[in-house]
ROMAR-425597 format. One line per 5 residues: number of its first residue (from 0); their letters; for each residue x, y, z of N, C-alpha, C. Coordinates in steps of 0.05 Angstrom, whole numbers, plus 5000, padded with zeros to 4 digits. Layout:
REM ROMAR-425597
NUM) a) X Y Z X Y Z X Y Z  ...
REM end
This chain:
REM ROMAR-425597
0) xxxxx) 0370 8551 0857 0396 8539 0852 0413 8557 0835  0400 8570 0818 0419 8589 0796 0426 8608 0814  0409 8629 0823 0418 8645 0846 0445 8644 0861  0445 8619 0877 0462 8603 0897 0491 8602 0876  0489 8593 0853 0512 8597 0835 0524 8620 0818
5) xxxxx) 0503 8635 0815 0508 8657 0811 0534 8674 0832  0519 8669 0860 0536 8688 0876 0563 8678 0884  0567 8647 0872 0582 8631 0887 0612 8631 0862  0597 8652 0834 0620 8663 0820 0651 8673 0825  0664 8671 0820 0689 8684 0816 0674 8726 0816
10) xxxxx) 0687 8741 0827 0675 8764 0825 0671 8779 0793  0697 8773 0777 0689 8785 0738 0664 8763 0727  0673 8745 0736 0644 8725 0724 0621 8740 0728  0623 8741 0755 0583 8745 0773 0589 8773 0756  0604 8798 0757 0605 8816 0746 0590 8827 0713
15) xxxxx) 0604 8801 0704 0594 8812 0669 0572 8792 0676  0564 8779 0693 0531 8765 0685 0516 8784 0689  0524 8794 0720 0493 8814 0715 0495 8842 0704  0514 8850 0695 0518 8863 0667 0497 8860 0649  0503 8831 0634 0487 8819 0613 0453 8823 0624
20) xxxxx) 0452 8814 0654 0422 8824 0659 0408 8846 0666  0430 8863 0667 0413 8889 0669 0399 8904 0634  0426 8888 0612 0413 8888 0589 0389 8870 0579  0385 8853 0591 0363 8843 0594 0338 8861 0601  0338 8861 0621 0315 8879 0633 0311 8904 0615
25) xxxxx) 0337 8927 0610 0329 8947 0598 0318 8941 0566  0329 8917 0563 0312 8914 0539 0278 8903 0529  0280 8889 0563 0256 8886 0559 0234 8912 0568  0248 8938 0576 0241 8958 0571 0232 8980 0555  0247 8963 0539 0242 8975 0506 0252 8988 0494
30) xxxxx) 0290 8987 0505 0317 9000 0492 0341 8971 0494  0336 8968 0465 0349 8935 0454 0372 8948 0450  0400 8949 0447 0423 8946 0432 0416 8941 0408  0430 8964 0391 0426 8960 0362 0447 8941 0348  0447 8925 0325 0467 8910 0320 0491 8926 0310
35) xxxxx) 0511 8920 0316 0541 8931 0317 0544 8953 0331  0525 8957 0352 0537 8993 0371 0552 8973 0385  0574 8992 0404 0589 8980 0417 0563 8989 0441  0585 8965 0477 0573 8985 0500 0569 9010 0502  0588 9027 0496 0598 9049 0502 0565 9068 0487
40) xxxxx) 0571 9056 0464 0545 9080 0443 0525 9071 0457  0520 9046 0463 0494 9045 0471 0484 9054 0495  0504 9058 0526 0503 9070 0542 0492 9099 0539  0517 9109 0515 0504 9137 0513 0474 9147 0501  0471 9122 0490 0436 9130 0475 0422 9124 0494
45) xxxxx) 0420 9110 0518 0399 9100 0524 0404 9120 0557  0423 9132 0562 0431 9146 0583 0411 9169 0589  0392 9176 0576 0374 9203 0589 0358 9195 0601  0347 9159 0591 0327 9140 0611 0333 9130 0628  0366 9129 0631 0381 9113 0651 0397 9125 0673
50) xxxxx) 0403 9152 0673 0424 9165 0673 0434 9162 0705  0409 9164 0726 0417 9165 0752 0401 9151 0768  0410 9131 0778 0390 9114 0792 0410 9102 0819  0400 9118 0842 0421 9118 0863 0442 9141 0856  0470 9126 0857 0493 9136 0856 0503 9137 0830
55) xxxxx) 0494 9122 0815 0508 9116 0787 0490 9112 0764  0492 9115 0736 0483 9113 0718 0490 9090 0701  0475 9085 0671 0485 9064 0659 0514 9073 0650  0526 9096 0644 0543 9099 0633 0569 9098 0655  0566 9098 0681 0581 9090 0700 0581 9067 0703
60) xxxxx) 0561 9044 0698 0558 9007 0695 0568 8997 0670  0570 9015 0651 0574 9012 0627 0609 9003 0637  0622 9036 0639 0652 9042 0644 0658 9009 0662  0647 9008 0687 0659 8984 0711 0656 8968 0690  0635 8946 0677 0631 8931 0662 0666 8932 0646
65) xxxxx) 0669 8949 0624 0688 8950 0608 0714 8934 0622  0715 8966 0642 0745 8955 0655 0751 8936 0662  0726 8920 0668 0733 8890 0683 0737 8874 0665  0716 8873 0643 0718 8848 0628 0742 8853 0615  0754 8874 0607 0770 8878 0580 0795 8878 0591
70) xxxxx) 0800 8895 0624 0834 8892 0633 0838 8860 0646  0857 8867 0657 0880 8846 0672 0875 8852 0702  0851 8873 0715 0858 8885 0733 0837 8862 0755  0840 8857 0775 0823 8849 0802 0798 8855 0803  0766 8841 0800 0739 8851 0801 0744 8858 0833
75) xxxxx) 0737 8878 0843 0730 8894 0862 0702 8874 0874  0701 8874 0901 0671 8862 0906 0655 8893 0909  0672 8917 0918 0653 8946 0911 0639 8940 0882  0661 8929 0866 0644 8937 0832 0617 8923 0826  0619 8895 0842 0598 8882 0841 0582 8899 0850
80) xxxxx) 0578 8901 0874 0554 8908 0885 0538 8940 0873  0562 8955 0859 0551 8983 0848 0540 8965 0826  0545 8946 0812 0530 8927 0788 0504 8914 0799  0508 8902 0823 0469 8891 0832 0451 8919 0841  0464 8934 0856 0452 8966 0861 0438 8976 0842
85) xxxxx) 0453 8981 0822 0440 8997 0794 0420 8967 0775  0423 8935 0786 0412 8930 0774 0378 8920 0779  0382 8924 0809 0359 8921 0836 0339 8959 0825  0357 8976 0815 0337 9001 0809 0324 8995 0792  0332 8976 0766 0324 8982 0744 0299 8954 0734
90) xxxxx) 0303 8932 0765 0282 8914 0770 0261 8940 0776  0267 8958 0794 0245 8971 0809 0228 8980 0785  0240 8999 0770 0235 9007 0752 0215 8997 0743  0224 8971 0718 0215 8956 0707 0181 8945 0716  0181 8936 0753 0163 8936 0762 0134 8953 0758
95) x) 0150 8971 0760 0132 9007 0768 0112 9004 0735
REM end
């Protein structure tokens, strides 16, 4: 049922959720966000473990993330899906 509502989001919604879960996962990887880094720092710290998976990196999920949540501008359904892409690697990952 969560699934089913998940996808059934507005596109910035579904967008910054699975955002939030790809920090999930990498944290349960064992690279938490430190308290008070922004995205941006923490992208870049955690970017040598993250850096390319597919087409894009965290610091390229990082950037889409930003622009969406923070402008005025239209979620792209491309942006989504470069957001489940990088976040379907980092299940793999996780798996492995």
């Amino acid at each position: 049922k969560l699934k089913k509502r998940i996808e059934k989001l507005p596109n910035k919604e579904r967008l910054i959720y699975e955002y939030n879960e790809i920090l999930k996962l990498i944290e349960n990887l064992g690279y938490p966000m430190e308290p008070g880094e922004t995205h941006y720092e923490y992208a870049n710290r955690i970017a040598h473990r993250f850096s390319i998976f597919g087409d894009v990196g965290i610091r390229e999920i990082t950037d889409i993330f930003v622009k969406n949540k923070y402008s005025n501008i239209e979620t792209s359904g491309e942006d989504v899906n470069t957001v489940l892409k990088f976040k379907k690697n980092v299940q793999a990952r996780k798996k492995r």
